[in-house]
VMD Tcl script that draws the C-alpha trace (Angstrom):
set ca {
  {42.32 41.65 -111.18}
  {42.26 44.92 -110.23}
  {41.18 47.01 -106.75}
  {37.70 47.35 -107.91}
  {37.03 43.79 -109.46}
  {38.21 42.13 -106.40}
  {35.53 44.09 -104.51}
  {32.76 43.59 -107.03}
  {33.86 39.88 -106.97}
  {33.81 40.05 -102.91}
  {30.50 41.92 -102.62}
  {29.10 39.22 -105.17}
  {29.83 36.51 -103.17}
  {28.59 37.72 -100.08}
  {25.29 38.37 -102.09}
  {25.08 34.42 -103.23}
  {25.93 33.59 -99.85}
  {23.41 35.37 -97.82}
  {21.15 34.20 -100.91}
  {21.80 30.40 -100.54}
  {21.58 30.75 -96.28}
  {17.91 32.70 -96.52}
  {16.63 29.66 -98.96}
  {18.18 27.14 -96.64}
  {16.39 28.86 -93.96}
  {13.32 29.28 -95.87}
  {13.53 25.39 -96.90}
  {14.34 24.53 -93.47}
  {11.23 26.05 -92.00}
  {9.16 24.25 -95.03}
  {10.49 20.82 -94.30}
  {10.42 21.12 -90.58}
  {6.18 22.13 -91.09}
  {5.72 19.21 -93.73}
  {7.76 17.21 -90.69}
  {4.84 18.16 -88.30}
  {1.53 18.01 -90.81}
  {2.97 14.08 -91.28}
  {3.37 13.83 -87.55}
  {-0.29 14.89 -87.24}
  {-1.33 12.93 -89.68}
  {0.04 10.23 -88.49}
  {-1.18 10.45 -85.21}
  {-4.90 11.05 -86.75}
  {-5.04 7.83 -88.71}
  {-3.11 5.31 -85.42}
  {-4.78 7.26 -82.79}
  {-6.61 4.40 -81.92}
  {-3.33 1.81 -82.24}
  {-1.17 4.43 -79.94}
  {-4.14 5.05 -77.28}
  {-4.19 0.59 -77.69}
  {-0.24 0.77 -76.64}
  {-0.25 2.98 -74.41}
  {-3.32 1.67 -72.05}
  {-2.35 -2.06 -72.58}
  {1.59 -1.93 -73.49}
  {2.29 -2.95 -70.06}
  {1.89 -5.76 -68.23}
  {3.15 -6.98 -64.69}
  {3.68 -10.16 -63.05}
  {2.65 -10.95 -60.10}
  {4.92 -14.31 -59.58}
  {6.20 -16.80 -60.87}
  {5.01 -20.65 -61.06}
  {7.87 -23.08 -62.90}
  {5.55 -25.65 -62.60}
  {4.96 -27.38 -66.08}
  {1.89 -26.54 -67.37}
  {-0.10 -29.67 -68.29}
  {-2.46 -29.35 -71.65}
  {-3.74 -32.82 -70.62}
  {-6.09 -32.22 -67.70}
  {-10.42 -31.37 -68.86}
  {-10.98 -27.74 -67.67}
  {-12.55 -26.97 -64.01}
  {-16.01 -25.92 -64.16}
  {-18.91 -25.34 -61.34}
  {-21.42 -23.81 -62.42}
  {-23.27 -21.88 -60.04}
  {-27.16 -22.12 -59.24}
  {-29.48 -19.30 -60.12}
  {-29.54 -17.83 -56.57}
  {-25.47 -17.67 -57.03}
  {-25.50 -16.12 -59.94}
  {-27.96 -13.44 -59.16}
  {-26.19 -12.62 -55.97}
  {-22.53 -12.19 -58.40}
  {-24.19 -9.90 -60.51}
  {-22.00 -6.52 -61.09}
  {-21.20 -3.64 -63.60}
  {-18.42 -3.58 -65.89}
  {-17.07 -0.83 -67.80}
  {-15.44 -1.71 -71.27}
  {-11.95 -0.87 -71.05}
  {-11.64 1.05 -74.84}
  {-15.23 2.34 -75.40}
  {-16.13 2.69 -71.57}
  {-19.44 1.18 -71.96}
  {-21.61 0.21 -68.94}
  {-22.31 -3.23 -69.21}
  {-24.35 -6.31 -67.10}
  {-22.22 -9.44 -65.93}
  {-23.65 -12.06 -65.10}
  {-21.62 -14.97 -63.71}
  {-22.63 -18.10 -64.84}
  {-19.64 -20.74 -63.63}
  {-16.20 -20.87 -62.14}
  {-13.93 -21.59 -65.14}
  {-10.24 -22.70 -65.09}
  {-8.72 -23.77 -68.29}
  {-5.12 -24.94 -69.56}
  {-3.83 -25.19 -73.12}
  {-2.25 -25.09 -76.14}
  {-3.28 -21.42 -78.05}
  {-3.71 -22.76 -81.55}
  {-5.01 -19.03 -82.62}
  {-5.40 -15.12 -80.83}
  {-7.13 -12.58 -81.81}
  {-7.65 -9.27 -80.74}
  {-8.92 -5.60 -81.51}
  {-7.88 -2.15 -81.19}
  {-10.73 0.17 -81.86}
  {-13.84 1.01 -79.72}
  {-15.80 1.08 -83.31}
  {-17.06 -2.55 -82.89}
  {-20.21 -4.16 -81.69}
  {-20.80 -5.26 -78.07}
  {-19.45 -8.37 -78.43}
  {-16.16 -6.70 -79.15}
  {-16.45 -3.82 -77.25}
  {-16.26 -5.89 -74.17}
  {-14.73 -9.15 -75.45}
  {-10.97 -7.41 -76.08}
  {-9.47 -10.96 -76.95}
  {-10.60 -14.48 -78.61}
  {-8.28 -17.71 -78.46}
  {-8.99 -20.74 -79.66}
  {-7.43 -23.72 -77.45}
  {-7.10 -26.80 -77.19}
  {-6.03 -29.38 -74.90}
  {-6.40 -33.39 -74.64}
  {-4.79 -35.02 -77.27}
  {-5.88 -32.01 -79.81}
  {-3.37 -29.85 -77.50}
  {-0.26 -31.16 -78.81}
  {0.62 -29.02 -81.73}
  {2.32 -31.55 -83.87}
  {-0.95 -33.47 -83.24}
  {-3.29 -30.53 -83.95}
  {-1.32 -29.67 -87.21}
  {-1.28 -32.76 -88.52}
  {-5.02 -33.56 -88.55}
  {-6.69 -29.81 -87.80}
  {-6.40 -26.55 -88.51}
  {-7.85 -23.20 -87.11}
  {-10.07 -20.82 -89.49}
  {-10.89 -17.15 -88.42}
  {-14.20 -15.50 -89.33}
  {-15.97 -12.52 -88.10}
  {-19.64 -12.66 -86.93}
  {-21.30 -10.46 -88.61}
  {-24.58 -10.52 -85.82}
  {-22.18 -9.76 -82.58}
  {-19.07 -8.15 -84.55}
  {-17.27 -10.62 -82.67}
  {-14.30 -13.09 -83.61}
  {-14.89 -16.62 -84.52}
  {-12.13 -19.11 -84.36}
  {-13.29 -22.57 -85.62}
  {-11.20 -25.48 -85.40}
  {-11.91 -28.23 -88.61}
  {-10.48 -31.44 -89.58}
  {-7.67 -31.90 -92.27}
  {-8.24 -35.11 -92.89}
  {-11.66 -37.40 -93.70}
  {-10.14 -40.72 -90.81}
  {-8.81 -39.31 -87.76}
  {-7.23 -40.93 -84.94}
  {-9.77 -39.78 -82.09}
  {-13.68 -39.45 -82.74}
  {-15.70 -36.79 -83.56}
  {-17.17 -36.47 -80.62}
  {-13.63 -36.16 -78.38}
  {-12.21 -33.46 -80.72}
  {-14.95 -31.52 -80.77}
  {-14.98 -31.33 -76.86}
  {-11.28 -30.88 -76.61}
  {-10.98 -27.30 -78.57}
  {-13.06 -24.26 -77.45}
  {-12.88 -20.50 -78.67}
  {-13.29 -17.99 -75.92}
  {-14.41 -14.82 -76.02}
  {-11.90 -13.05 -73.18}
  {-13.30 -10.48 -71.15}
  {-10.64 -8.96 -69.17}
  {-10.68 -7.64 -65.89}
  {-8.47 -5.40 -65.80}
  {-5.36 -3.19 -68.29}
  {-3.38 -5.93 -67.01}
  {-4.60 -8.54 -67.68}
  {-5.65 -7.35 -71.12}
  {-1.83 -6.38 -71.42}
  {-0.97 -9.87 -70.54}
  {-3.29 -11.34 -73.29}
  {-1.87 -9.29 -75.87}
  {1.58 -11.08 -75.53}
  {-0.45 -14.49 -76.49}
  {1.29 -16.57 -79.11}
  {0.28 -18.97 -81.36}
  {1.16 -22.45 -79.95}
  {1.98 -20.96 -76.80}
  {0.49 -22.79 -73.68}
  {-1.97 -20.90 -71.17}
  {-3.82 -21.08 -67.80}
  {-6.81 -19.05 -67.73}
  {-8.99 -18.75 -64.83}
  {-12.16 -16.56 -64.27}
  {-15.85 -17.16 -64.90}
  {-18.17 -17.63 -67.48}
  {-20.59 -14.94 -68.00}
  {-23.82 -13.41 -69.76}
  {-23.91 -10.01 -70.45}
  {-26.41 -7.79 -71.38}
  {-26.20 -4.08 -72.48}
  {-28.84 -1.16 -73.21}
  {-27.73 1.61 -75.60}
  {-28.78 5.10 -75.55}
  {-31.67 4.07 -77.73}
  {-32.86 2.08 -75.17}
  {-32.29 -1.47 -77.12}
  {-31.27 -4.60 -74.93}
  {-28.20 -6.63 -76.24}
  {-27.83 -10.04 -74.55}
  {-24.95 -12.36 -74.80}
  {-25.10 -15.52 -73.19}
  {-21.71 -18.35 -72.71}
  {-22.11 -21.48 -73.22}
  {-20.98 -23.55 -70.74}
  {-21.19 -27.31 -72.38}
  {-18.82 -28.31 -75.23}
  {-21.04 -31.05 -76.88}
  {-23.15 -29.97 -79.91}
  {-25.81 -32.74 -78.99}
  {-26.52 -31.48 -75.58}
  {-29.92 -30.91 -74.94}
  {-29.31 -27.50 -73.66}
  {-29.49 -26.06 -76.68}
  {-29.12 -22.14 -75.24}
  {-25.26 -22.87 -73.53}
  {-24.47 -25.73 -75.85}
  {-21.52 -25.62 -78.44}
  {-17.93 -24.67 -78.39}
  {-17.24 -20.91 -77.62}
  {-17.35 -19.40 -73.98}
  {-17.67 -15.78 -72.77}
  {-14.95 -15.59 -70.04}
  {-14.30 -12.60 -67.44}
  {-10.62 -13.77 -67.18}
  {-9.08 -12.50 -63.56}
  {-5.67 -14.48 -63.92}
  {-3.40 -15.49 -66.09}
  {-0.67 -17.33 -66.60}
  {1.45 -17.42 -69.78}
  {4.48 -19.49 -69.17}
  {5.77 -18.88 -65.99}
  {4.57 -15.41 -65.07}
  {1.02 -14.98 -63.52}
  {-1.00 -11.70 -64.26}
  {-3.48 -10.74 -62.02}
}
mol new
graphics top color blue
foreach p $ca { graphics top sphere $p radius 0.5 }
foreach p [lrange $ca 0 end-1] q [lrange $ca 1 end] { graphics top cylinder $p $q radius 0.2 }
display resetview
């Protein structure tokens, strides 16, 4: 090869190379924007799941209580007379949509069990009932809150409601012969609707398992919100878990509970 091939050769090289490193560059730059429109994109469409993590992601103990917890014992309730409840009255603001809403307590509550289902939301895009309600369990406790009990002769069935926007966890029967009555399994199950107090305690909830058991403790409340229409929205809890109870307003078997503590095996949230 002679003296001027070998620099033709030489200059031609130089040529693909610069070539090939301007179109890596080029295709670098391209990849690295697609890299960031996905980013963005992604962020868009689980805004609402990241803002979730981020607020509630976190939860902290405030001791811990090795005592077993017992499943076996009816839940504590005492219910407070009108003049109580008026004088317990107090604002809450929803902890995703930041709604202003009336509490009303109704009763001390206290309740142990075995979490046969858990539900909760992420978006503020849901009714009242939701929008304030953050978490639904369904538990049970009694005989029902054995889980090789419950799963033998019951299961748990989710539905939304399509009135409130709310969860609605409904315990039914397997079987047509059972070995308890009607009457004790229905009040031995409950779904509550969880108000929490606090990130916390929300945070706390959201590490709920199925079959795990719980201590709840709070009160059960009515709430009541006005929207910027001026429409009233009333909730009310009932507090009595016997479908033929006369008081047919707070009768049945879901609760509306401003939970303040909780304890989910041994660590108590607060």
């Amino acid at each position: 090869m002679s003296l001027d091939e070998k620099k033709e050769y030489n200059y031609t090289i130089k040529v693909i190379d610069k070539k090939l490193e301007e179109d890596l560059i080029r295709n670098s730059k391209h990849i690295r924007k697609l890299i960031l429109i996905l980013i963005f994109v992604l962020l868009v469409v689980f805004k609402a799941h990241i803002m979730y993590w981020l607020k509630f992601g976190f939860a902290f103990y405030s001791k811990v209580d090795n005592t077993p917890i017992s499943v076996m014992e009816e839940p504590v309730q005492d219910v407070y007379t009108n003049e109580e409840s008026a004088k317990k009255i107090f604002w809450y603001r929803t902890l995703i949509s930041g709604n202003n809403i009336t509490i009303k307590p109704v009763a001390y509550y206290k309740i142990a069990g075995l979490i046969v289902s858990a539900s909760g939301i992420f978006s503020s895009e849901t009714e009242l009932s939701d929008g304030a309600a953050l978490y639904d369990v369904a538990i049970s406790w009694g005989k029902l809150g054995n889980k090789n009990f419950y799963t033998k002769y019951f299961e748990c069935t989710k539905l939304k409601d399509e009135q409130t926007g709310g969860n609605v966890l409904l315990t039914t029967a397997k079987v047509k012969t059972l070995p308890v009555t009607p009457e004790y399994a229905m009040s031995h199950w409950s779904n509550i609707h969880i108000v929490p107090a606090n990130n916390n305690i929300m945070g706390a909830l959201i590490r709920i398992k199925t079959w795990d058991k719980i201590i709840l403790e709070g009160m059960l409340v009515d709430m009541e919100y006005v929207d910027a229409q001026g429409h009233r929205y009333s909730y009310y809890t009932n507090t009595v878990r016997d479908e033929n109870d006369a008081d047919d307003d707070r009768n049945g078997n879901y609760q509306i509970m401003f939970v303040t503590r909780v304890r989910l095996g041994d660590k108590v949230y607060k």
